[in-house]
N, CA, C and O atoms as CSV, one atom per row, in Angstrom:
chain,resi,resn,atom,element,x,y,z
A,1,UNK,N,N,-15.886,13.194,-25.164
A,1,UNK,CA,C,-16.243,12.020,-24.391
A,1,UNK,C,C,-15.385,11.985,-23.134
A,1,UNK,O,O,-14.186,12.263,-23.112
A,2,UNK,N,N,-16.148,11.602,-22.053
A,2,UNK,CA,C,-15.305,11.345,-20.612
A,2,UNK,C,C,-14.490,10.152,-20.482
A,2,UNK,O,O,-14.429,9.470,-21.506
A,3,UNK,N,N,-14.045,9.863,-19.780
A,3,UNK,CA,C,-13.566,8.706,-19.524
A,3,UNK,C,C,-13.535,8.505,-18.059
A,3,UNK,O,O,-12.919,9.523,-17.744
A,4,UNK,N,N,-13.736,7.992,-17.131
A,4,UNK,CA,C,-13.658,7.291,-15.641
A,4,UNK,C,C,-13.656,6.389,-14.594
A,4,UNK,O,O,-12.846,5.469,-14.701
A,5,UNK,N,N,-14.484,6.420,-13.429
A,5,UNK,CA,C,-14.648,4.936,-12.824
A,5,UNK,C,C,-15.518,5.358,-11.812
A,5,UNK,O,O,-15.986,6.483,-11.636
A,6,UNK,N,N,-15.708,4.172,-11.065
A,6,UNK,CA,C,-16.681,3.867,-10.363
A,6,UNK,C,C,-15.856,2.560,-9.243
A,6,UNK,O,O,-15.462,1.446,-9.590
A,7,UNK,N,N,-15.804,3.126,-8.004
A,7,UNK,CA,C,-14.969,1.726,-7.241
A,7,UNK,C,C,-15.342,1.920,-5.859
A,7,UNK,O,O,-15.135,2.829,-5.055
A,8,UNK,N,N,-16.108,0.523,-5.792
A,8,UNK,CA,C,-16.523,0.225,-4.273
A,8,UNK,C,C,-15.445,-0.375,-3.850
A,8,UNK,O,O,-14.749,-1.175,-4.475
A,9,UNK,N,N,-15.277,0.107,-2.530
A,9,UNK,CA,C,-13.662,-0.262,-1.188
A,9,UNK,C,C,-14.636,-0.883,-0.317
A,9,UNK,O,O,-15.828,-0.580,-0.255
A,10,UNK,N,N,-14.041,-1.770,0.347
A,10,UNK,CA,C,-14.813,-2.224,1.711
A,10,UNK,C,C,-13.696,-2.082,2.839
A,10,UNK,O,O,-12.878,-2.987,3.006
A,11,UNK,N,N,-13.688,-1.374,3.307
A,11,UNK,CA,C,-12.481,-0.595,4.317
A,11,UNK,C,C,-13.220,-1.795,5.999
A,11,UNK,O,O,-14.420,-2.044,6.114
A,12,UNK,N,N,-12.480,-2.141,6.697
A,12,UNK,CA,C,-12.214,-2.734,7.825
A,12,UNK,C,C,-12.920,-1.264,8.804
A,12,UNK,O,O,-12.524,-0.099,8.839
A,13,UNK,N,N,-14.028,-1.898,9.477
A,13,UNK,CA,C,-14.643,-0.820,10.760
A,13,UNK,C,C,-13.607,0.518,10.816
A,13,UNK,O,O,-13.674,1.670,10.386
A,14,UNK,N,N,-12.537,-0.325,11.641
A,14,UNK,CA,C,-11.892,0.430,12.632
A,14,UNK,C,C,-11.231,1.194,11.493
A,14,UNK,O,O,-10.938,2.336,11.847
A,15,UNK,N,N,-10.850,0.861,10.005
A,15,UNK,CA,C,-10.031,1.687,9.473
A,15,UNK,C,C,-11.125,2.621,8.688
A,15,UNK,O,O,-10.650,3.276,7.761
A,16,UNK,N,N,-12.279,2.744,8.893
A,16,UNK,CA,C,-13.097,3.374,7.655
A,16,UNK,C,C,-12.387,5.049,8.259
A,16,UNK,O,O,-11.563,5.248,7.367
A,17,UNK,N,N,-12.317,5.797,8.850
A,17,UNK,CA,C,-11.871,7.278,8.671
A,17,UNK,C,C,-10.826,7.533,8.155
A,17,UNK,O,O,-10.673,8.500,7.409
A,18,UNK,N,N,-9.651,6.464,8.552
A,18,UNK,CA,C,-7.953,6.493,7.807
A,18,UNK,C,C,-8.126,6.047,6.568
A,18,UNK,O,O,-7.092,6.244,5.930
A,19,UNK,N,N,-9.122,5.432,5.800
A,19,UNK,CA,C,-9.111,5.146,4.596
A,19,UNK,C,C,-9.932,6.101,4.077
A,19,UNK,O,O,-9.424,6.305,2.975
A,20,UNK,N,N,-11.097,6.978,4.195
A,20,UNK,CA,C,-12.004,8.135,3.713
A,20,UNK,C,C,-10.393,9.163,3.817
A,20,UNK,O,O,-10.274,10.238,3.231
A,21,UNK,N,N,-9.485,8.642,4.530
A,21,UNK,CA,C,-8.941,10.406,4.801
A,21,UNK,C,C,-7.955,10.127,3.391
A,21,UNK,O,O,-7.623,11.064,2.665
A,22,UNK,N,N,-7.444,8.356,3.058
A,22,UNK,CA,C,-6.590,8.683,1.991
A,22,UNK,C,C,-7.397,8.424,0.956
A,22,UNK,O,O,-6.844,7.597,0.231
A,23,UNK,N,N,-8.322,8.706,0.595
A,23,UNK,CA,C,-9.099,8.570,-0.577
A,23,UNK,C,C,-9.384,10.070,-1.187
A,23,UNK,O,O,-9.450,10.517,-2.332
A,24,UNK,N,N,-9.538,10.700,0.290
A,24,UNK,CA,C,-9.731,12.388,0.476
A,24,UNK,C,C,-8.363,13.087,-0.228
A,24,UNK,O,O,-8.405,13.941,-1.114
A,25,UNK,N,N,-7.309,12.598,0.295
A,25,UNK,CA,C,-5.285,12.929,-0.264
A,25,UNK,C,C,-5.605,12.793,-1.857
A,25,UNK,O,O,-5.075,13.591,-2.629
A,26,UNK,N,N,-6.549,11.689,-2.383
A,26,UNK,CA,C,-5.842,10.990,-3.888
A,26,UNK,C,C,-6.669,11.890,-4.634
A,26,UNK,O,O,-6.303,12.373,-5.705
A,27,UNK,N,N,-7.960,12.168,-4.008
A,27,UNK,CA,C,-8.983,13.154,-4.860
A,27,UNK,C,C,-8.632,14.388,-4.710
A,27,UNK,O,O,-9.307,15.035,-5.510
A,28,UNK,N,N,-7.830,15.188,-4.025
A,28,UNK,CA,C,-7.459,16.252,-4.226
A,28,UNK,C,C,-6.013,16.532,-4.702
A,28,UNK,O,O,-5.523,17.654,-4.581
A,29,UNK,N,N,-5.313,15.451,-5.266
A,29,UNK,CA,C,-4.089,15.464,-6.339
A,29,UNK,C,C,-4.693,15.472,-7.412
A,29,UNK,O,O,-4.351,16.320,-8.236
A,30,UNK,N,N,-5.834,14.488,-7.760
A,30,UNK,CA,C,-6.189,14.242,-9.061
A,30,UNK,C,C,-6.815,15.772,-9.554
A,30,UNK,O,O,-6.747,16.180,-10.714
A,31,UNK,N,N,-7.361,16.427,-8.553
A,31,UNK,CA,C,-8.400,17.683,-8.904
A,31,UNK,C,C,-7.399,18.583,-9.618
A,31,UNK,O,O,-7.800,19.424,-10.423
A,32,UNK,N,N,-5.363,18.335,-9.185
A,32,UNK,CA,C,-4.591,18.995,-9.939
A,32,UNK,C,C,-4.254,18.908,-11.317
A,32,UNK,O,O,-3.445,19.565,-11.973
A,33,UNK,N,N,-5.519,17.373,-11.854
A,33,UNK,CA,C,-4.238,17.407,-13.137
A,33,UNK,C,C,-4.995,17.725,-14.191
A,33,UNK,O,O,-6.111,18.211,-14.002
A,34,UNK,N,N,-4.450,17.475,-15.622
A,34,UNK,CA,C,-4.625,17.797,-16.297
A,34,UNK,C,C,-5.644,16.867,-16.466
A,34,UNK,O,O,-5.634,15.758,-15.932
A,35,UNK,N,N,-6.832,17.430,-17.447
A,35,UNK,CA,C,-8.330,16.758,-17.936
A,35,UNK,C,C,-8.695,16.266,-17.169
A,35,UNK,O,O,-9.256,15.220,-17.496
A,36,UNK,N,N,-8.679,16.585,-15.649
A,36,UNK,CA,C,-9.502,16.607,-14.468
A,36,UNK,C,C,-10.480,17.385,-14.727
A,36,UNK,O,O,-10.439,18.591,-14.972
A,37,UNK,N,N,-12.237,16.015,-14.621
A,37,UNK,CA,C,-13.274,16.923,-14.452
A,37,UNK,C,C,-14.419,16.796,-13.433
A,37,UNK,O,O,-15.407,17.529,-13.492
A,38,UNK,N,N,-14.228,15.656,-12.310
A,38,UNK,CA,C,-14.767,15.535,-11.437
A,38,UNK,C,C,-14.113,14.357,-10.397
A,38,UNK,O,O,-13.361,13.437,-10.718
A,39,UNK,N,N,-14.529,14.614,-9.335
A,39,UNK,CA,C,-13.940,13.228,-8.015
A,39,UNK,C,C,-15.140,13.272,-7.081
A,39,UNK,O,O,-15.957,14.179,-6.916
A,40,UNK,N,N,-15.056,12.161,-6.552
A,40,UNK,CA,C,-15.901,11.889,-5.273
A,40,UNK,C,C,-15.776,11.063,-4.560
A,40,UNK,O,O,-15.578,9.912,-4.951
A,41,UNK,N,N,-15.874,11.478,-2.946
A,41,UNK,CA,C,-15.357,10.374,-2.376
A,41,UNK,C,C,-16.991,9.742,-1.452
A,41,UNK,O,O,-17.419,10.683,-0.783
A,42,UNK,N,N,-17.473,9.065,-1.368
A,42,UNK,CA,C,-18.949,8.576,-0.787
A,42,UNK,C,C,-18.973,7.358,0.056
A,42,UNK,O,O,-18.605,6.296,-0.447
A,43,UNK,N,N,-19.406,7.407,1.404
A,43,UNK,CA,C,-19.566,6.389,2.218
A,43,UNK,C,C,-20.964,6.269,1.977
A,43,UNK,O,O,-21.708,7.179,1.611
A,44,UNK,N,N,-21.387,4.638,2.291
A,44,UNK,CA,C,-22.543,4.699,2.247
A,44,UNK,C,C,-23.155,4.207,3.508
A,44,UNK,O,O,-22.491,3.495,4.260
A,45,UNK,N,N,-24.575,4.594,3.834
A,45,UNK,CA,C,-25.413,5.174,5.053
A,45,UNK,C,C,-25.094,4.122,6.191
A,45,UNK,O,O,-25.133,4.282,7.411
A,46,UNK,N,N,-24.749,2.934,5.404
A,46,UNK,CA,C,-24.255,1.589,6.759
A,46,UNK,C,C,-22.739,1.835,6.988
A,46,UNK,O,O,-22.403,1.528,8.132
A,47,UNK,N,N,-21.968,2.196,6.389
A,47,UNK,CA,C,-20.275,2.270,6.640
A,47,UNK,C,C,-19.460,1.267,6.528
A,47,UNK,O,O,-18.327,1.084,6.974
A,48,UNK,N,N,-20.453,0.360,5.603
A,48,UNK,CA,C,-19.850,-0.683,4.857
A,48,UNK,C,C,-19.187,-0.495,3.855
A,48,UNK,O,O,-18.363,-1.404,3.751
A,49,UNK,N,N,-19.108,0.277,2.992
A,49,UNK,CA,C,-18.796,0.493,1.887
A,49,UNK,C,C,-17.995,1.983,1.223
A,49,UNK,O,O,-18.757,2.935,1.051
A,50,UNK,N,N,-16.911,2.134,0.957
A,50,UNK,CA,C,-16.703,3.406,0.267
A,50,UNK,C,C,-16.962,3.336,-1.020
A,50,UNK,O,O,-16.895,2.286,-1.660
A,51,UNK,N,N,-17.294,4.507,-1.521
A,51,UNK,CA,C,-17.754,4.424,-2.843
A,51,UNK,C,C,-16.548,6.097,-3.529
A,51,UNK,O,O,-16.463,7.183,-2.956
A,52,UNK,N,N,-16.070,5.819,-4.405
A,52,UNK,CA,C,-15.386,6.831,-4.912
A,52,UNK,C,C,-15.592,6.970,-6.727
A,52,UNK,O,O,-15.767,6.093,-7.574
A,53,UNK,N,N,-15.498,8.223,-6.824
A,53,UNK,CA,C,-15.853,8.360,-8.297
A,53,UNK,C,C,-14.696,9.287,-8.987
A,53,UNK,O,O,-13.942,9.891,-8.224
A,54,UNK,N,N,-14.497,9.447,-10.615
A,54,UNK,CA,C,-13.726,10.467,-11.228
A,54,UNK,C,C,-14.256,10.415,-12.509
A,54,UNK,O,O,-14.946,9.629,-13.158
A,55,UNK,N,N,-13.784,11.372,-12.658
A,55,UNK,CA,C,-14.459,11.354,-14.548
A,55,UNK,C,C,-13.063,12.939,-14.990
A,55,UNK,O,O,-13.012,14.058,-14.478
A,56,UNK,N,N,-12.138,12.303,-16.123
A,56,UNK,CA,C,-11.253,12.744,-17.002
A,56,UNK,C,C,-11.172,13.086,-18.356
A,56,UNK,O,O,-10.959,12.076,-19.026
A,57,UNK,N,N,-11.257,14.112,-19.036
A,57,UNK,CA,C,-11.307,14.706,-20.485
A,57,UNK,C,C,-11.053,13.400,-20.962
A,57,UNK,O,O,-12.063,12.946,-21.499
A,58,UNK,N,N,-9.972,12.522,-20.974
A,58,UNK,CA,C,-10.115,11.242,-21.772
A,58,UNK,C,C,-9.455,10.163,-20.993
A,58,UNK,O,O,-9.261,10.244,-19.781
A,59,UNK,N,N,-9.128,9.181,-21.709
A,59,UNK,CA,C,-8.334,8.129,-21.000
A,59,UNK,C,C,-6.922,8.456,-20.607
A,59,UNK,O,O,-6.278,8.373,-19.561
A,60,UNK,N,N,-6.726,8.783,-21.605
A,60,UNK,CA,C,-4.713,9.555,-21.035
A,60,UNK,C,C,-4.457,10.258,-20.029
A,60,UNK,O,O,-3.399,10.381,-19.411
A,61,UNK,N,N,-5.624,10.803,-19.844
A,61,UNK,CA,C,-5.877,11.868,-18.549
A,61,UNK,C,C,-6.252,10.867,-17.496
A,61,UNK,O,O,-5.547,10.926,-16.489
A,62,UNK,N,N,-7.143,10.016,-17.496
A,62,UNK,CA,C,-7.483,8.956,-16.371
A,62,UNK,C,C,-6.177,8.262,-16.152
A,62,UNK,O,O,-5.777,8.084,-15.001
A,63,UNK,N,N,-5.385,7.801,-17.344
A,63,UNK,CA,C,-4.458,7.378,-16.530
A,63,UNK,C,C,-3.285,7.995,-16.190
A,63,UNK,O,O,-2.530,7.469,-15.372
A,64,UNK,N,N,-3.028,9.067,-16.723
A,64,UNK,CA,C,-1.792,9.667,-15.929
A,64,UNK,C,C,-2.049,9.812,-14.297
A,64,UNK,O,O,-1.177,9.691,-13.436
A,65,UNK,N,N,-3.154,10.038,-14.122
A,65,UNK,CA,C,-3.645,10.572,-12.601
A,65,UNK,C,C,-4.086,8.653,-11.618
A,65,UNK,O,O,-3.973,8.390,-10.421
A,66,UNK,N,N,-4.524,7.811,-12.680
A,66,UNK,CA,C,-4.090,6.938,-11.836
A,66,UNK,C,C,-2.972,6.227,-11.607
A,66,UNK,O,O,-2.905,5.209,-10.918
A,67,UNK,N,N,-1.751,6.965,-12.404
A,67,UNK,CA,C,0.057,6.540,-12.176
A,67,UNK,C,C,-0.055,7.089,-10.915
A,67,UNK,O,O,0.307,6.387,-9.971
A,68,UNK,N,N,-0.532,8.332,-10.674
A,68,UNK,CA,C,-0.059,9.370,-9.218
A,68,UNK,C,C,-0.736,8.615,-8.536
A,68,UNK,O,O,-0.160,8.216,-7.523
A,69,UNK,N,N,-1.986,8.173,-8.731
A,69,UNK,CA,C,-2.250,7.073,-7.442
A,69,UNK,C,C,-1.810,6.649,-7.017
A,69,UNK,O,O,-1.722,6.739,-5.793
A,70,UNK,N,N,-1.075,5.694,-7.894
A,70,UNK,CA,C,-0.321,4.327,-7.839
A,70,UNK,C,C,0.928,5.239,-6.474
A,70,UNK,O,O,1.003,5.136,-5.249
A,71,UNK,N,N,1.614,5.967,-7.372
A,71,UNK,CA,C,2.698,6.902,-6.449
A,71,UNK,C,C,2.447,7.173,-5.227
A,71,UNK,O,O,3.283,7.442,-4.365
A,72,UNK,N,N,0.926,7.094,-5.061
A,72,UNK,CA,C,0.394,7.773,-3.750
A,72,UNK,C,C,-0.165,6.285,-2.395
A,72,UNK,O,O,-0.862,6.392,-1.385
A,73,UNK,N,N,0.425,5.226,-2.914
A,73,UNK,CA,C,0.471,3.786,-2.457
A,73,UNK,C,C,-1.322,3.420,-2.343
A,73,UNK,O,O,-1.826,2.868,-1.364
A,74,UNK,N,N,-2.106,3.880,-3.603
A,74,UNK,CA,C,-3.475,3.652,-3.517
A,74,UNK,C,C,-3.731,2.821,-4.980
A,74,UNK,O,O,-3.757,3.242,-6.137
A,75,UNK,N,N,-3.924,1.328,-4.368
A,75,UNK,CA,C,-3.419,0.502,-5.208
A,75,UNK,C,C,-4.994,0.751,-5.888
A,75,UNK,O,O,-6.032,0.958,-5.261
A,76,UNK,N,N,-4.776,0.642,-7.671
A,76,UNK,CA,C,-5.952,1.045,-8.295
A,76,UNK,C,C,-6.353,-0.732,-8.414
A,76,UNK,O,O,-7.487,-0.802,-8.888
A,77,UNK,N,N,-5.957,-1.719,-8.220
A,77,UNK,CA,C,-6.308,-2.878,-7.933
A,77,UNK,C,C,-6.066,-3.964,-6.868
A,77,UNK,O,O,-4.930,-3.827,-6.413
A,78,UNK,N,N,-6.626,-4.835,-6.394
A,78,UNK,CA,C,-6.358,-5.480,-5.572
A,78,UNK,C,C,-7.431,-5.284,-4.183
A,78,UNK,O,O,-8.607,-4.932,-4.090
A,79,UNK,N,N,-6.387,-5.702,-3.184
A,79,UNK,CA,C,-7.073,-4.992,-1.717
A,79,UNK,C,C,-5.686,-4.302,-0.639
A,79,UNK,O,O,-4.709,-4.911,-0.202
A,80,UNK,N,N,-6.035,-2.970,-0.467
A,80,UNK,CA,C,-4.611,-2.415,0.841
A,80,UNK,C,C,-5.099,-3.280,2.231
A,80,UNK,O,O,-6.033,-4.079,2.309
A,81,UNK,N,N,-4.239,-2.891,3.204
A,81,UNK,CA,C,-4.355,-3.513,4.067
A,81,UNK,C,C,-5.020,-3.381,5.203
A,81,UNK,O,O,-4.921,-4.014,6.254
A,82,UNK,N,N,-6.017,-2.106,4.760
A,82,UNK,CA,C,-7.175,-1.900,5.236
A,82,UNK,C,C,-8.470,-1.977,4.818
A,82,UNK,O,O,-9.507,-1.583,5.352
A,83,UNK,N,N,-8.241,-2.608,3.666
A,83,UNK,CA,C,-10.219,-3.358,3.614
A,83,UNK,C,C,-9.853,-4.608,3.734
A,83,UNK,O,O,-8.749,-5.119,3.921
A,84,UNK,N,N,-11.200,-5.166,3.570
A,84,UNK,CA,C,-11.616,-6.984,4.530
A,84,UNK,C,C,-11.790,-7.449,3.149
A,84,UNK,O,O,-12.104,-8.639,3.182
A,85,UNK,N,N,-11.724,-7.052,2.085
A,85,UNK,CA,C,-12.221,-7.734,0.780
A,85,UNK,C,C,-11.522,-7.048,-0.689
A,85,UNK,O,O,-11.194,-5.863,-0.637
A,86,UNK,N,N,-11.325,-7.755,-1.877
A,86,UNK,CA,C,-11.184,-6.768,-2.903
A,86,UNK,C,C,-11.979,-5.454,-3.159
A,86,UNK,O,O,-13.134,-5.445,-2.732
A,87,UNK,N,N,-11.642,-4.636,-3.628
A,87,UNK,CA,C,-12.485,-3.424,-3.940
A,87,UNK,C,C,-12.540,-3.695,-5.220
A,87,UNK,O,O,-11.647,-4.257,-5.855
A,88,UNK,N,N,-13.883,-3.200,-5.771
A,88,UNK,CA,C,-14.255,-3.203,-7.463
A,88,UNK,C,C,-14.442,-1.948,-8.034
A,88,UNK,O,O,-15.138,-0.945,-7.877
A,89,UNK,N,N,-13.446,-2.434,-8.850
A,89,UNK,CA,C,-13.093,-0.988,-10.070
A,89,UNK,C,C,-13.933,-1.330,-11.026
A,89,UNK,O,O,-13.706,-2.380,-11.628
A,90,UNK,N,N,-15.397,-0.309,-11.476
A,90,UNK,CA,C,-15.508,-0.174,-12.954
A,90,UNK,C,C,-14.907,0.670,-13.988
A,90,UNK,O,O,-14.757,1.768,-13.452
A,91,UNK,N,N,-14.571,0.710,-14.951
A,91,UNK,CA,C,-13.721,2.152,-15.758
A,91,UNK,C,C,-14.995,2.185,-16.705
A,91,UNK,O,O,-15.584,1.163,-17.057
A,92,UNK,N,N,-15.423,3.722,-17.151
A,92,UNK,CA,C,-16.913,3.710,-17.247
A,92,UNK,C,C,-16.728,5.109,-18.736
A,92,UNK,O,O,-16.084,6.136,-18.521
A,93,UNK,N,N,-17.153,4.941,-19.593
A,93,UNK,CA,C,-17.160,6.389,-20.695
A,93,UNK,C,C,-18.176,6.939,-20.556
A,93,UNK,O,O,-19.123,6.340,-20.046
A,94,UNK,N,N,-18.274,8.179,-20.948
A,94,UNK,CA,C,-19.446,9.105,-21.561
A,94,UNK,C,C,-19.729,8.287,-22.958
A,94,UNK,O,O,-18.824,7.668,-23.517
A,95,UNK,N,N,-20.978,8.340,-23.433
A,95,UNK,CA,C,-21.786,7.953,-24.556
A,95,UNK,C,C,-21.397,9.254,-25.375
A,95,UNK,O,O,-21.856,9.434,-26.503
């Protein structure tokens, strides 16, 4: 069974490339770790919205890699100080 997420960002106009670029940094640490089995980082067609994805051999694995987030000042809750709104985290399993 997987374990992962699903989290829409609403990044501020002017910051949407500096925020795709650290979303780009966090998905290619995570691609290092252990029971890493997928990332994605997705704007969508208006540039309202980032959309990012992961999926981890299990939960222990999801969260060790979202500690390195955390390390990597990419708060897995809340809002940084470049979106206009909270971002929504789903955490999502394989059936």
């Amino acid at each position: 069974m997987s374990f992962g997420f699903i989290a829409f960002h609403y990044p501020a106009p002017q910051h949407l490339d500096e925020f795709v670029a650290g979303c780009n940094k966090v998905a290619d640490a995570a691609r290092r770790q252990s029971g890493f089995e997928s990332v994605g980082v997705w704007v969508t067609t208006d540039g309202g919205a980032v959309v990012t994805t992961g999926a981890f051999e299990s939960e222990e694995a999801f969260q060790a890699a979202a500690a390195l987030a955390g390390e990597m000042d990419a708060a897995p809750d809340g809002i940084s100080d470049l979106e206009v709104k909270p971002r929504e985290v789903h955490l999502v399993r394989s059936p």
